[in-house]
PyMOL Python script that loads the backbone (N, CA, C, O; Angstrom):
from pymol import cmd

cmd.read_pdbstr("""\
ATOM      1  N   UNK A   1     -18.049  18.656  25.517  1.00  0.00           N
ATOM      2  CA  UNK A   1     -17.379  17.681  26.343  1.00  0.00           C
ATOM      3  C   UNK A   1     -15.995  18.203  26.717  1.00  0.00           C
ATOM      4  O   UNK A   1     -15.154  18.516  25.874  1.00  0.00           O
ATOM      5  N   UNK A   2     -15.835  18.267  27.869  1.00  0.00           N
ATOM      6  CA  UNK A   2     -14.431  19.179  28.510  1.00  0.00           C
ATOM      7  C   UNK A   2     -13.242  17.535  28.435  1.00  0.00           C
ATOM      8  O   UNK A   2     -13.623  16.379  28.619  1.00  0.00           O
ATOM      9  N   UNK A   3     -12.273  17.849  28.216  1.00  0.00           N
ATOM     10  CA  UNK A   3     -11.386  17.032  28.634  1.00  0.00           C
ATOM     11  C   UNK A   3     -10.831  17.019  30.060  1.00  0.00           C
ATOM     12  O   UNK A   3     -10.635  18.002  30.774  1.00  0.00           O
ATOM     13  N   UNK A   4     -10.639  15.898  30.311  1.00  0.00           N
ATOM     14  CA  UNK A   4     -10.142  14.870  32.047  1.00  0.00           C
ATOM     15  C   UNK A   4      -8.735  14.716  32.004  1.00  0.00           C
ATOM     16  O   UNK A   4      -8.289  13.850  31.252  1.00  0.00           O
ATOM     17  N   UNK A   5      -7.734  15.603  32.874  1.00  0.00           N
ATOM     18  CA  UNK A   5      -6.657  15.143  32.762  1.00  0.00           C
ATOM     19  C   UNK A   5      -6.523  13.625  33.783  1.00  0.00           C
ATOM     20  O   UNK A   5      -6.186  13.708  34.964  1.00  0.00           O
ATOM     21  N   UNK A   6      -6.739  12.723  33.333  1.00  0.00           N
ATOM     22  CA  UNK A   6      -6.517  11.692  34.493  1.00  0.00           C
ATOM     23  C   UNK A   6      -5.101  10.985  34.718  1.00  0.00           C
ATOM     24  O   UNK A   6      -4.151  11.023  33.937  1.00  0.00           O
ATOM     25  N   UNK A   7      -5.153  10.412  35.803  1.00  0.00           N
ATOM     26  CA  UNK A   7      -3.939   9.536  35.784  1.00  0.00           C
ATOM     27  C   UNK A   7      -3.537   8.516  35.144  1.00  0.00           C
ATOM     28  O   UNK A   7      -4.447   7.705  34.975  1.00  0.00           O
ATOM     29  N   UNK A   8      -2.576   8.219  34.725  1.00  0.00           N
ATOM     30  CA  UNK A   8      -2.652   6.864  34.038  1.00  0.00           C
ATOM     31  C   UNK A   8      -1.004   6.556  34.014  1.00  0.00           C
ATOM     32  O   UNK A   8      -0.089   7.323  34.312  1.00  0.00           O
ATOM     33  N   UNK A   9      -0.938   5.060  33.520  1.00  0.00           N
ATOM     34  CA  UNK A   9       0.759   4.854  33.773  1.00  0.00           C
ATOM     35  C   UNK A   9       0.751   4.033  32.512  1.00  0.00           C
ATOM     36  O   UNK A   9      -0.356   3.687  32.099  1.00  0.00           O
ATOM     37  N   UNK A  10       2.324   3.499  31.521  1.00  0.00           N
ATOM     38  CA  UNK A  10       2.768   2.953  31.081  1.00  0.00           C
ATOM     39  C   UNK A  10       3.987   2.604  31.500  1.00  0.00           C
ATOM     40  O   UNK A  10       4.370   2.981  32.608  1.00  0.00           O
ATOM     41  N   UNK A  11       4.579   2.032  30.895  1.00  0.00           N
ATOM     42  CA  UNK A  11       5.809   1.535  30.976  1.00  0.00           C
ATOM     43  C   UNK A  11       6.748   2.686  30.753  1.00  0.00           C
ATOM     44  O   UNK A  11       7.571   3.123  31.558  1.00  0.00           O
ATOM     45  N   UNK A  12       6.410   3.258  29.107  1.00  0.00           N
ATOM     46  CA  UNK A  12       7.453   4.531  29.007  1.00  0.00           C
ATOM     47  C   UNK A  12       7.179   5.491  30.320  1.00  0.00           C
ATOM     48  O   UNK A  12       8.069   5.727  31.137  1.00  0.00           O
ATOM     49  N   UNK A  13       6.104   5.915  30.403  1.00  0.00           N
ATOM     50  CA  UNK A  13       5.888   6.576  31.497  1.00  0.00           C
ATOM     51  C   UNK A  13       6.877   6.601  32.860  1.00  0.00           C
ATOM     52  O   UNK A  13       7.538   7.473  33.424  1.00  0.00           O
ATOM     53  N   UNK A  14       6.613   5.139  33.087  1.00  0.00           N
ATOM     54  CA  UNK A  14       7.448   4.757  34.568  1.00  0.00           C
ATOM     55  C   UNK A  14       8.565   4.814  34.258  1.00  0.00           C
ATOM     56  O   UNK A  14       9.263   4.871  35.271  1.00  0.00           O
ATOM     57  N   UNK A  15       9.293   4.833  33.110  1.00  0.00           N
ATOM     58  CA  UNK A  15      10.839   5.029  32.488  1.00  0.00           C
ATOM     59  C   UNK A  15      10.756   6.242  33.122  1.00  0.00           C
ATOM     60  O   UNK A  15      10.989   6.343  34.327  1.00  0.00           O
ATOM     61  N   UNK A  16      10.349   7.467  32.214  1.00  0.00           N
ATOM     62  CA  UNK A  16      10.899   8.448  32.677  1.00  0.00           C
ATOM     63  C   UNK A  16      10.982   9.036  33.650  1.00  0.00           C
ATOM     64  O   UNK A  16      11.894   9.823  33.902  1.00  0.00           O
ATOM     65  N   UNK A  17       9.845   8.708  34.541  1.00  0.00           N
ATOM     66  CA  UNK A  17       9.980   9.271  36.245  1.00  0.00           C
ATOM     67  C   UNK A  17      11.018   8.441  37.391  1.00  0.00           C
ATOM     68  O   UNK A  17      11.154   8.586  38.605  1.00  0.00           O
ATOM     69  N   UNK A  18      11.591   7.623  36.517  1.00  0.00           N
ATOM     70  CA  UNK A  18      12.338   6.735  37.011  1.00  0.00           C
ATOM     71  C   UNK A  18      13.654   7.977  36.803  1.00  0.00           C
ATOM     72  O   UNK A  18      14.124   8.689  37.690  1.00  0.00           O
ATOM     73  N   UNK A  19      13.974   7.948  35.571  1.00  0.00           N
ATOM     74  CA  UNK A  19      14.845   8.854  35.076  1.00  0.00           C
ATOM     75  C   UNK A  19      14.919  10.153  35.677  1.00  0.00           C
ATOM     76  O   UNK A  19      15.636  10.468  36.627  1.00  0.00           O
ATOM     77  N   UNK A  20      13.970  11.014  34.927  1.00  0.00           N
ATOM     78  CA  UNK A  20      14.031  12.689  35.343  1.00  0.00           C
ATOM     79  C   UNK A  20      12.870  12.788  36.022  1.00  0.00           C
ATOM     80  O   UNK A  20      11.908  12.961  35.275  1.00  0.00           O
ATOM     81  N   UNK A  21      12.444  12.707  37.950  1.00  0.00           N
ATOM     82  CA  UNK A  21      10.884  13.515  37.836  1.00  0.00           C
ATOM     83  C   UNK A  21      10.732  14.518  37.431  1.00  0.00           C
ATOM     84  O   UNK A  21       9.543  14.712  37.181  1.00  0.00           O
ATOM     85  N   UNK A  22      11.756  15.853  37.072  1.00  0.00           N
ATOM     86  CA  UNK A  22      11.391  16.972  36.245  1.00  0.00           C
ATOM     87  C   UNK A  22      10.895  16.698  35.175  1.00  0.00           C
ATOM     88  O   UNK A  22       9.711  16.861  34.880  1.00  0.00           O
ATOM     89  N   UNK A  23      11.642  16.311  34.573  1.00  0.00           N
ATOM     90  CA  UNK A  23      11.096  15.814  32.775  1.00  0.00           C
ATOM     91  C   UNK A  23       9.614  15.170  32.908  1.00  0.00           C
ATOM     92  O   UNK A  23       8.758  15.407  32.056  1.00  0.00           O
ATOM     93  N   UNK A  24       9.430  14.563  33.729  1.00  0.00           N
ATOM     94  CA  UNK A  24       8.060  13.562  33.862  1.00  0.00           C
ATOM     95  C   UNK A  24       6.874  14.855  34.432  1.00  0.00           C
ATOM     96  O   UNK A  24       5.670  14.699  34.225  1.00  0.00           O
ATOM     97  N   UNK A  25       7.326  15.894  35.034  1.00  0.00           N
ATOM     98  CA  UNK A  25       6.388  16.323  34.885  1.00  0.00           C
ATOM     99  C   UNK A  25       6.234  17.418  34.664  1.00  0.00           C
ATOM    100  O   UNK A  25       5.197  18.001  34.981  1.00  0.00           O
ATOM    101  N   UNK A  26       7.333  18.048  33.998  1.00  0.00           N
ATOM    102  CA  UNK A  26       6.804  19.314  32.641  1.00  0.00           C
ATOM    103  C   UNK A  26       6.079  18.663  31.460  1.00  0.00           C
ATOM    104  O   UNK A  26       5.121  19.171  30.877  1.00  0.00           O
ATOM    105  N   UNK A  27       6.955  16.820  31.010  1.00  0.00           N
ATOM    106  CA  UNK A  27       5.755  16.801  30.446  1.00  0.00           C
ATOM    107  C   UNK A  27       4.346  16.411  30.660  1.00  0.00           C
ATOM    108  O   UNK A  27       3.321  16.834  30.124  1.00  0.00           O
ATOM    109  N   UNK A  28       4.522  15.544  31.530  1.00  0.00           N
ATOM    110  CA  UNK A  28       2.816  15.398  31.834  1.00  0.00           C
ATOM    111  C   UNK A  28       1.591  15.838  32.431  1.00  0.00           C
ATOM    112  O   UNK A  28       0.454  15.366  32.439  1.00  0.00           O
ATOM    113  N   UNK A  29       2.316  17.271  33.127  1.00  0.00           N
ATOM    114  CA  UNK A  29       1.891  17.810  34.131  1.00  0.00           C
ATOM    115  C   UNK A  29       1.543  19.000  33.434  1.00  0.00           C
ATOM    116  O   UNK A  29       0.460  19.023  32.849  1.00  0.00           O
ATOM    117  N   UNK A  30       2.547  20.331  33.394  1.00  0.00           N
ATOM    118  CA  UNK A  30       2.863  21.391  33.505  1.00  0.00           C
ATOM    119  C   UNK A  30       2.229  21.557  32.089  1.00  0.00           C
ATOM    120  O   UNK A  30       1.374  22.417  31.879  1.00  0.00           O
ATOM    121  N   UNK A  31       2.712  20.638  31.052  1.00  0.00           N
ATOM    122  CA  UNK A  31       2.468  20.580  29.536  1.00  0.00           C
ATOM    123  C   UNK A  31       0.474  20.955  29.033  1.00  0.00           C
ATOM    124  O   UNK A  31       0.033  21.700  28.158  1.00  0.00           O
ATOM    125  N   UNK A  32      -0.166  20.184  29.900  1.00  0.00           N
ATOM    126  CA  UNK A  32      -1.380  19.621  29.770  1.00  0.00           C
ATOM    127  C   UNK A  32      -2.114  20.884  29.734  1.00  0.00           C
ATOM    128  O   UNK A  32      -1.858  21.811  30.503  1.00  0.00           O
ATOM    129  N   UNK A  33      -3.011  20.920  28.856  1.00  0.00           N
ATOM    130  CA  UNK A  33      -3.877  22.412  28.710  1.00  0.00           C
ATOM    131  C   UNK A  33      -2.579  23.911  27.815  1.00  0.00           C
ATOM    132  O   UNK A  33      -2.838  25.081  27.533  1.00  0.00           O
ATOM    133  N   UNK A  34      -1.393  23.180  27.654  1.00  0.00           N
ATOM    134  CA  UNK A  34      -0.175  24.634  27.508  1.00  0.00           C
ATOM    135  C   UNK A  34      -1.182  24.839  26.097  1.00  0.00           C
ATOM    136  O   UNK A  34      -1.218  26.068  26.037  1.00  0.00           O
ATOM    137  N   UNK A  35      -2.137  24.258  24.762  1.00  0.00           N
ATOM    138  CA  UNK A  35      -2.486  24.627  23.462  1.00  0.00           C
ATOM    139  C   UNK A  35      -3.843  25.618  23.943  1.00  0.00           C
ATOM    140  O   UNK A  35      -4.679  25.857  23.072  1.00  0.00           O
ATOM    141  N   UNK A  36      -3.949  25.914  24.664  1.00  0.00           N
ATOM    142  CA  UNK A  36      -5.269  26.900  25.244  1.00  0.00           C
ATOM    143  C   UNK A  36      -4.524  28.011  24.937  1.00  0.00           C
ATOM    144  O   UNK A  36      -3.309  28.126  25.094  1.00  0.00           O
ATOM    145  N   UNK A  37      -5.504  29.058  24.368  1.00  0.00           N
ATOM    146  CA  UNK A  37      -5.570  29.962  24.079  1.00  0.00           C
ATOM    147  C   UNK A  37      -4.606  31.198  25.195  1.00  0.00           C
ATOM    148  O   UNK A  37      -3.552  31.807  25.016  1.00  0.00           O
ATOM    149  N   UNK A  38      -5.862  31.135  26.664  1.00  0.00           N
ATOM    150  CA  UNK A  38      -5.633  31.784  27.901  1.00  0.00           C
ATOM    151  C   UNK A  38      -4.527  30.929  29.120  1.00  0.00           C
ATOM    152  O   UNK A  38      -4.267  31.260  30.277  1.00  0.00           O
ATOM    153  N   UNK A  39      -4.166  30.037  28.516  1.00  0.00           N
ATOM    154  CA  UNK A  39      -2.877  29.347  29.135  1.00  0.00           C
ATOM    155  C   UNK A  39      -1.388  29.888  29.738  1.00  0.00           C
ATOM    156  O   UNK A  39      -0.528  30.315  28.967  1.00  0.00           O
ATOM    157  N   UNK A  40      -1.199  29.827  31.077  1.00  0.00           N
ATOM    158  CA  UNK A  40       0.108  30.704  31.366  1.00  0.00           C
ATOM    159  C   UNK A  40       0.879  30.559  30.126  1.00  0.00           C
ATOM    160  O   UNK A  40       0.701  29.768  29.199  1.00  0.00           O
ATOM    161  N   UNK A  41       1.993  31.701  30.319  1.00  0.00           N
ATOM    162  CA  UNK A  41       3.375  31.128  29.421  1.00  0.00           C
ATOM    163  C   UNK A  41       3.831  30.402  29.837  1.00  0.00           C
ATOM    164  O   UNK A  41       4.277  29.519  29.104  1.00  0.00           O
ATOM    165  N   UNK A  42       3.972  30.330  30.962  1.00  0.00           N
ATOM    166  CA  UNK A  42       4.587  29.087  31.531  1.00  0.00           C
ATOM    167  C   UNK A  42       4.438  27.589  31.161  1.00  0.00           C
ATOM    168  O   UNK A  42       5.354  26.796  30.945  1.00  0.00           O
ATOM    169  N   UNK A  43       3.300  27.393  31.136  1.00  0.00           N
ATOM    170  CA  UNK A  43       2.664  26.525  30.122  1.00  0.00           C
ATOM    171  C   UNK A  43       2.618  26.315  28.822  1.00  0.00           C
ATOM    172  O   UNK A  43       2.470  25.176  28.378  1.00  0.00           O
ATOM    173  N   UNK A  44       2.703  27.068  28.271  1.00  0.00           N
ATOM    174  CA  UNK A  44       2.100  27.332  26.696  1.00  0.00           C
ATOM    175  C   UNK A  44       3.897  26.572  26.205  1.00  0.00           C
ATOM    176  O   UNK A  44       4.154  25.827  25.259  1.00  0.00           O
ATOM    177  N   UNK A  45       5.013  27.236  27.468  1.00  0.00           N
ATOM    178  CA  UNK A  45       6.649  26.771  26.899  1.00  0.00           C
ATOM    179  C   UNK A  45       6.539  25.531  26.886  1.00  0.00           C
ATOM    180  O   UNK A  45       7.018  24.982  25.893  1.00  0.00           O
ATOM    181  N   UNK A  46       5.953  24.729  27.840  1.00  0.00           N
ATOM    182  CA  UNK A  46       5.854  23.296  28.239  1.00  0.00           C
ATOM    183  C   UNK A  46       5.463  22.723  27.059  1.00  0.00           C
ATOM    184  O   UNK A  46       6.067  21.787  26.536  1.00  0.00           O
ATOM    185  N   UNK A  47       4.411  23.278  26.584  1.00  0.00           N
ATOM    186  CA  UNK A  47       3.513  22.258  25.523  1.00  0.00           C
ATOM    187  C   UNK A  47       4.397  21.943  24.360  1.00  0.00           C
ATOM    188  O   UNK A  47       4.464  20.912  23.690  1.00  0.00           O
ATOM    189  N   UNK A  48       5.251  23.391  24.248  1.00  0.00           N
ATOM    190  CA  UNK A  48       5.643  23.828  22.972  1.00  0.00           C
ATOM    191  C   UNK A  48       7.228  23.314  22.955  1.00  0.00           C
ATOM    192  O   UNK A  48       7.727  23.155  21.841  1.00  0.00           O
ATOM    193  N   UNK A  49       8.157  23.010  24.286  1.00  0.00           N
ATOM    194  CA  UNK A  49       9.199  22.234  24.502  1.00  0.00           C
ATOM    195  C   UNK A  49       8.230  20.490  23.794  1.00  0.00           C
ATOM    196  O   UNK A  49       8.408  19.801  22.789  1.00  0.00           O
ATOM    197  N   UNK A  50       7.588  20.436  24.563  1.00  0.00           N
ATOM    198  CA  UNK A  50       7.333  19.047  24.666  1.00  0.00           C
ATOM    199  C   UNK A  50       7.341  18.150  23.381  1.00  0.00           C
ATOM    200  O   UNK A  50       7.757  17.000  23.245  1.00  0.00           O
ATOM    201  N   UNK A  51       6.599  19.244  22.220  1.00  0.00           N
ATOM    202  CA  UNK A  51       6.192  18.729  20.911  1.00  0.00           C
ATOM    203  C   UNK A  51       6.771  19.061  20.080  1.00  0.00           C
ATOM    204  O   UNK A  51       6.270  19.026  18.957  1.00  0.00           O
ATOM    205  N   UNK A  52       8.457  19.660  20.337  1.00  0.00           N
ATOM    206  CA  UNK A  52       9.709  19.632  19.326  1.00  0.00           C
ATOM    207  C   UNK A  52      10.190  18.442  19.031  1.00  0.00           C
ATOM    208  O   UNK A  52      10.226  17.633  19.958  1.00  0.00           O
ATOM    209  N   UNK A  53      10.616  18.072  17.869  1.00  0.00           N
ATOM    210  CA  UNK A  53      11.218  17.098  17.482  1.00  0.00           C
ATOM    211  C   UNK A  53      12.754  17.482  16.833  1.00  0.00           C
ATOM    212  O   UNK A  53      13.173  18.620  16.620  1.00  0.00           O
ATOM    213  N   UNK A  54      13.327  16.445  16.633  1.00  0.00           N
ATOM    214  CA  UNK A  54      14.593  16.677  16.368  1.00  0.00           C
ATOM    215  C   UNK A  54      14.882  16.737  14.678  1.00  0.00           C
ATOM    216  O   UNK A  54      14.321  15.846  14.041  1.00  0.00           O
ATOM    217  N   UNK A  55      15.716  17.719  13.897  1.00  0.00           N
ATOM    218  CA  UNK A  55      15.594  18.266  12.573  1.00  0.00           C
ATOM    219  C   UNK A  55      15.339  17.089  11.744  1.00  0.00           C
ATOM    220  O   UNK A  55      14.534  17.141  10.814  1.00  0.00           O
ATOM    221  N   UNK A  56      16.353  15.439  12.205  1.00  0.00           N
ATOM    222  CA  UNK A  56      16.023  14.672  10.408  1.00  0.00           C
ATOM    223  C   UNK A  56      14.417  14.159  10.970  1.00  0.00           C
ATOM    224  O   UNK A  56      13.927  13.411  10.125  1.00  0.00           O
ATOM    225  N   UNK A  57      13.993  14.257  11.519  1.00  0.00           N
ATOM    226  CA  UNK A  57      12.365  13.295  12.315  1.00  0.00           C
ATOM    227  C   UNK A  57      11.892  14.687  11.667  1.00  0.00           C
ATOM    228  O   UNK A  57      11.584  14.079  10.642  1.00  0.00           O
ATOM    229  N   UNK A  58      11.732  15.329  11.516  1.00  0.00           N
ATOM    230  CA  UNK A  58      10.971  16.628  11.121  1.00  0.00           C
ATOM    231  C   UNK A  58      11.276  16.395   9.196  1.00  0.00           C
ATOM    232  O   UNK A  58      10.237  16.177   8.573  1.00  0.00           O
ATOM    233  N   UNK A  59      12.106  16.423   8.657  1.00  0.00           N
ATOM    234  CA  UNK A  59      12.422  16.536   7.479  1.00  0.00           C
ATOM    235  C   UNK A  59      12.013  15.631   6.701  1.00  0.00           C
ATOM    236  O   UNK A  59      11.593  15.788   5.555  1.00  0.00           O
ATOM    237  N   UNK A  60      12.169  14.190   7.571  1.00  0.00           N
ATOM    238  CA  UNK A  60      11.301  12.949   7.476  1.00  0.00           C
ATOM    239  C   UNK A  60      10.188  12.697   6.896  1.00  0.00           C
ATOM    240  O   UNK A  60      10.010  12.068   5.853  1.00  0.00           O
ATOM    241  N   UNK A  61       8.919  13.524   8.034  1.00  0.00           N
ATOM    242  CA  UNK A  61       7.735  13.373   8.103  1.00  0.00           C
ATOM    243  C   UNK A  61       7.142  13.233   7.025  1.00  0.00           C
ATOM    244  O   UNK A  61       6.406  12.284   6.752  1.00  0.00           O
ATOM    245  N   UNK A  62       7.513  14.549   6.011  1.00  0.00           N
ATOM    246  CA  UNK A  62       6.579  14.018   4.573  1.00  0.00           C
ATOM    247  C   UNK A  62       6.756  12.840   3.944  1.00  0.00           C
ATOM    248  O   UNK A  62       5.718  12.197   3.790  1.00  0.00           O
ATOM    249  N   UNK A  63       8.140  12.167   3.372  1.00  0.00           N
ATOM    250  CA  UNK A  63       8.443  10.905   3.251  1.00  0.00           C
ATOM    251  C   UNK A  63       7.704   9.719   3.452  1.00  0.00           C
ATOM    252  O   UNK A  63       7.249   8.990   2.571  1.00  0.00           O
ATOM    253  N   UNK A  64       7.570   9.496   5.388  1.00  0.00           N
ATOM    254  CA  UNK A  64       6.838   8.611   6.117  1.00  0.00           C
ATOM    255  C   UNK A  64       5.461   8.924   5.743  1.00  0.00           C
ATOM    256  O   UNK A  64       4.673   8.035   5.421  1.00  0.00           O
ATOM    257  N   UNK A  65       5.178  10.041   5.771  1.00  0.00           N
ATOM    258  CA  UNK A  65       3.464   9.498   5.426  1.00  0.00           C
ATOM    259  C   UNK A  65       3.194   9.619   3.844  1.00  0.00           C
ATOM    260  O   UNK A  65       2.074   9.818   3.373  1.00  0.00           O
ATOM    261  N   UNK A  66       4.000   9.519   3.326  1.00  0.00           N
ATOM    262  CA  UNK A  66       3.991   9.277   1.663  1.00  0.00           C
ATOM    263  C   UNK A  66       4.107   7.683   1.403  1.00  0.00           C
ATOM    264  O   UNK A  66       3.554   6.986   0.552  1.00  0.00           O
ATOM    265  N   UNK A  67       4.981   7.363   2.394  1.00  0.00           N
ATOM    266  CA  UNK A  67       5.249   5.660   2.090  1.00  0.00           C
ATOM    267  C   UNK A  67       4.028   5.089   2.678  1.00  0.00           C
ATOM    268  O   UNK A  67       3.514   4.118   2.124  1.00  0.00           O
ATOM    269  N   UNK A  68       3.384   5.713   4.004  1.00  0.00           N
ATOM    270  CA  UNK A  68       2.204   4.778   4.743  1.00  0.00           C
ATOM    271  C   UNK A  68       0.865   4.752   3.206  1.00  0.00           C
ATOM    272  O   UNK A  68       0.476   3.686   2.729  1.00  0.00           O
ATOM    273  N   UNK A  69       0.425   6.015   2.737  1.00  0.00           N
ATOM    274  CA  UNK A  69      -0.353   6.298   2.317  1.00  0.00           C
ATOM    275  C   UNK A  69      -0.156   5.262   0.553  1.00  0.00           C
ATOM    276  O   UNK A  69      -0.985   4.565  -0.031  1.00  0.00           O
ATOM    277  N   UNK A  70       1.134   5.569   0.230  1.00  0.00           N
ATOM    278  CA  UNK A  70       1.356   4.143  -0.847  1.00  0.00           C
ATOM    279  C   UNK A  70       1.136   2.696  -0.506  1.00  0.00           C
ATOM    280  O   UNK A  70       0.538   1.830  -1.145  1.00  0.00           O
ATOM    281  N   UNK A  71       1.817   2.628   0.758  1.00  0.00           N
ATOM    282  CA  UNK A  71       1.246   1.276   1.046  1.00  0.00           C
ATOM    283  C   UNK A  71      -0.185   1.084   1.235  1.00  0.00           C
ATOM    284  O   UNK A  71      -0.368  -0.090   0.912  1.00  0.00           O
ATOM    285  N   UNK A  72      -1.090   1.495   1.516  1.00  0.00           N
ATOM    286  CA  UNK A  72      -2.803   1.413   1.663  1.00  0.00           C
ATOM    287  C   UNK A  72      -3.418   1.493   0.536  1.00  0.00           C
ATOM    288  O   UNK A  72      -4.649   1.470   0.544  1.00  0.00           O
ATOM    289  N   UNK A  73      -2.700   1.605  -0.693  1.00  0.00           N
ATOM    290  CA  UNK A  73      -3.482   1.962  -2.069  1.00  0.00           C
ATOM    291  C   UNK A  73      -3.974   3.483  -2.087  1.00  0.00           C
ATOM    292  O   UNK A  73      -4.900   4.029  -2.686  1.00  0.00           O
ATOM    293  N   UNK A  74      -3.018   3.952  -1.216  1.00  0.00           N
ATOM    294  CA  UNK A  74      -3.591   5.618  -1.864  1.00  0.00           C
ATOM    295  C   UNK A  74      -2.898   6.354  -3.382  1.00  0.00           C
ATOM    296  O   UNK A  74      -3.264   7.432  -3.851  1.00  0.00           O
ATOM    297  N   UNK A  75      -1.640   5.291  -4.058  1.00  0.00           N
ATOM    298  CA  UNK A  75      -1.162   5.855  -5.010  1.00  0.00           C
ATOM    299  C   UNK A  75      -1.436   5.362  -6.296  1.00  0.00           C
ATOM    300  O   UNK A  75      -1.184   4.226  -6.698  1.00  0.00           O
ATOM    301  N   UNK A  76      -2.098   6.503  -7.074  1.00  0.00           N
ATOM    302  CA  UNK A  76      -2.542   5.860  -8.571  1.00  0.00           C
ATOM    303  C   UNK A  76      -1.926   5.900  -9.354  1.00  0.00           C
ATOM    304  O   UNK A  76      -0.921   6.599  -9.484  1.00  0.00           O
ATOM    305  N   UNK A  77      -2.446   5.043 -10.181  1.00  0.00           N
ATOM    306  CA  UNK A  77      -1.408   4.751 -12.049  1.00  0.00           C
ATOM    307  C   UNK A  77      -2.211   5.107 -12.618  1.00  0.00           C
ATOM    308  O   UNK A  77      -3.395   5.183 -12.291  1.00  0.00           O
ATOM    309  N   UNK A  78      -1.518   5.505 -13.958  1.00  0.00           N
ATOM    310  CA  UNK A  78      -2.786   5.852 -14.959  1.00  0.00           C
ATOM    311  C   UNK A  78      -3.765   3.746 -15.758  1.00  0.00           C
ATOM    312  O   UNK A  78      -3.093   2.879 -16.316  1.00  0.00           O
ATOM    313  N   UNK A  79      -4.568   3.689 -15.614  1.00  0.00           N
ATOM    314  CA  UNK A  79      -5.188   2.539 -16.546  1.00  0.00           C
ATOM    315  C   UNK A  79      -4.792   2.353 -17.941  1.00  0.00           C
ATOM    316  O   UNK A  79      -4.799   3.144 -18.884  1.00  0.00           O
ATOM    317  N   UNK A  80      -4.423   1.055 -17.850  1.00  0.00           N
ATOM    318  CA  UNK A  80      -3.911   0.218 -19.385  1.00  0.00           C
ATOM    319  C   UNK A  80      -4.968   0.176 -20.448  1.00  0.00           C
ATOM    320  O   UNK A  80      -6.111  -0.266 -20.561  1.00  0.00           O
ATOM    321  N   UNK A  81      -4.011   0.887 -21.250  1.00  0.00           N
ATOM    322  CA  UNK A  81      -4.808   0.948 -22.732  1.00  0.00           C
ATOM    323  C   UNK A  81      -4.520  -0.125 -23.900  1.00  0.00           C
ATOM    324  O   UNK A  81      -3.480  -0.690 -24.237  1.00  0.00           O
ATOM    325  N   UNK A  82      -5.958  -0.195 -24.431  1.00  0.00           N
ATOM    326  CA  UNK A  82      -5.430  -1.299 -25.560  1.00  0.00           C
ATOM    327  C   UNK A  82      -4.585  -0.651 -26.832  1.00  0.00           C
ATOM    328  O   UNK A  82      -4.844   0.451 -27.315  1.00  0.00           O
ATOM    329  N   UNK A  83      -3.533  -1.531 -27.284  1.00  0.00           N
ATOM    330  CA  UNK A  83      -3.258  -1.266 -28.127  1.00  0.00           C
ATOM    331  C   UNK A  83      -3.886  -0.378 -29.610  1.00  0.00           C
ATOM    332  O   UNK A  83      -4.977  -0.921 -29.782  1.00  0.00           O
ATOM    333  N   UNK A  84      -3.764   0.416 -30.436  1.00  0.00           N
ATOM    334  CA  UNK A  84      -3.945   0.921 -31.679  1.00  0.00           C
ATOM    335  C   UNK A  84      -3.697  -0.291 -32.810  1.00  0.00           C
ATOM    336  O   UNK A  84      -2.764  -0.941 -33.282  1.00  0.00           O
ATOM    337  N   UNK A  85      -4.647  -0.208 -32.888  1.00  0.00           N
ATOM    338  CA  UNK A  85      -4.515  -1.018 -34.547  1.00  0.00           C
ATOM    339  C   UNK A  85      -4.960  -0.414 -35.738  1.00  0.00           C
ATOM    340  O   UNK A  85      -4.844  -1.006 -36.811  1.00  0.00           O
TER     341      UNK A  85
END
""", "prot")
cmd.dss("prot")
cmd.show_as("cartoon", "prot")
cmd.util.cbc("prot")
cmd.orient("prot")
């Protein structure tokens, strides 16, 4: 199954072409297909601008999905033992 770049709009979306049409469409445009192998460089910069984040959102990340994964019951205790008599 090939992927469809189609059109589509949101709200953030319409923000940013409101804002930068450059920005709106290195990323939505230029970006699309940049993780292919045989992809211009030109592209491949796009994808790879696009999906930087900024250092504390990066340093973060393990944290945040440590807290999601505690909250769902992914973190165990050891089971209560009876007392020794």
């Amino acid at each position: 199954m090939a992927l469809v770049h189609e059109l589509s709009w949101s709200v953030s979306r319409d923000g940013m072409l409101s804002e930068c049409a450059r920005r709106y469409y290195l990323t939505y445009y230029l970006a699309w297909k940049g993780w292919e192998w045989r992809a211009p460089e030109e592209r491949k910069r796009a994808y790879a601008l696009k999906k930087l984040e900024r250092l504390p959102t990066w340093a973060g990340a393990p944290c945040t999905s440590r807290s999601r994964t505690g909250s769902r019951g992914g973190r165990r205790t050891r089971a209560a033992r009876a007392p020794r008599t």
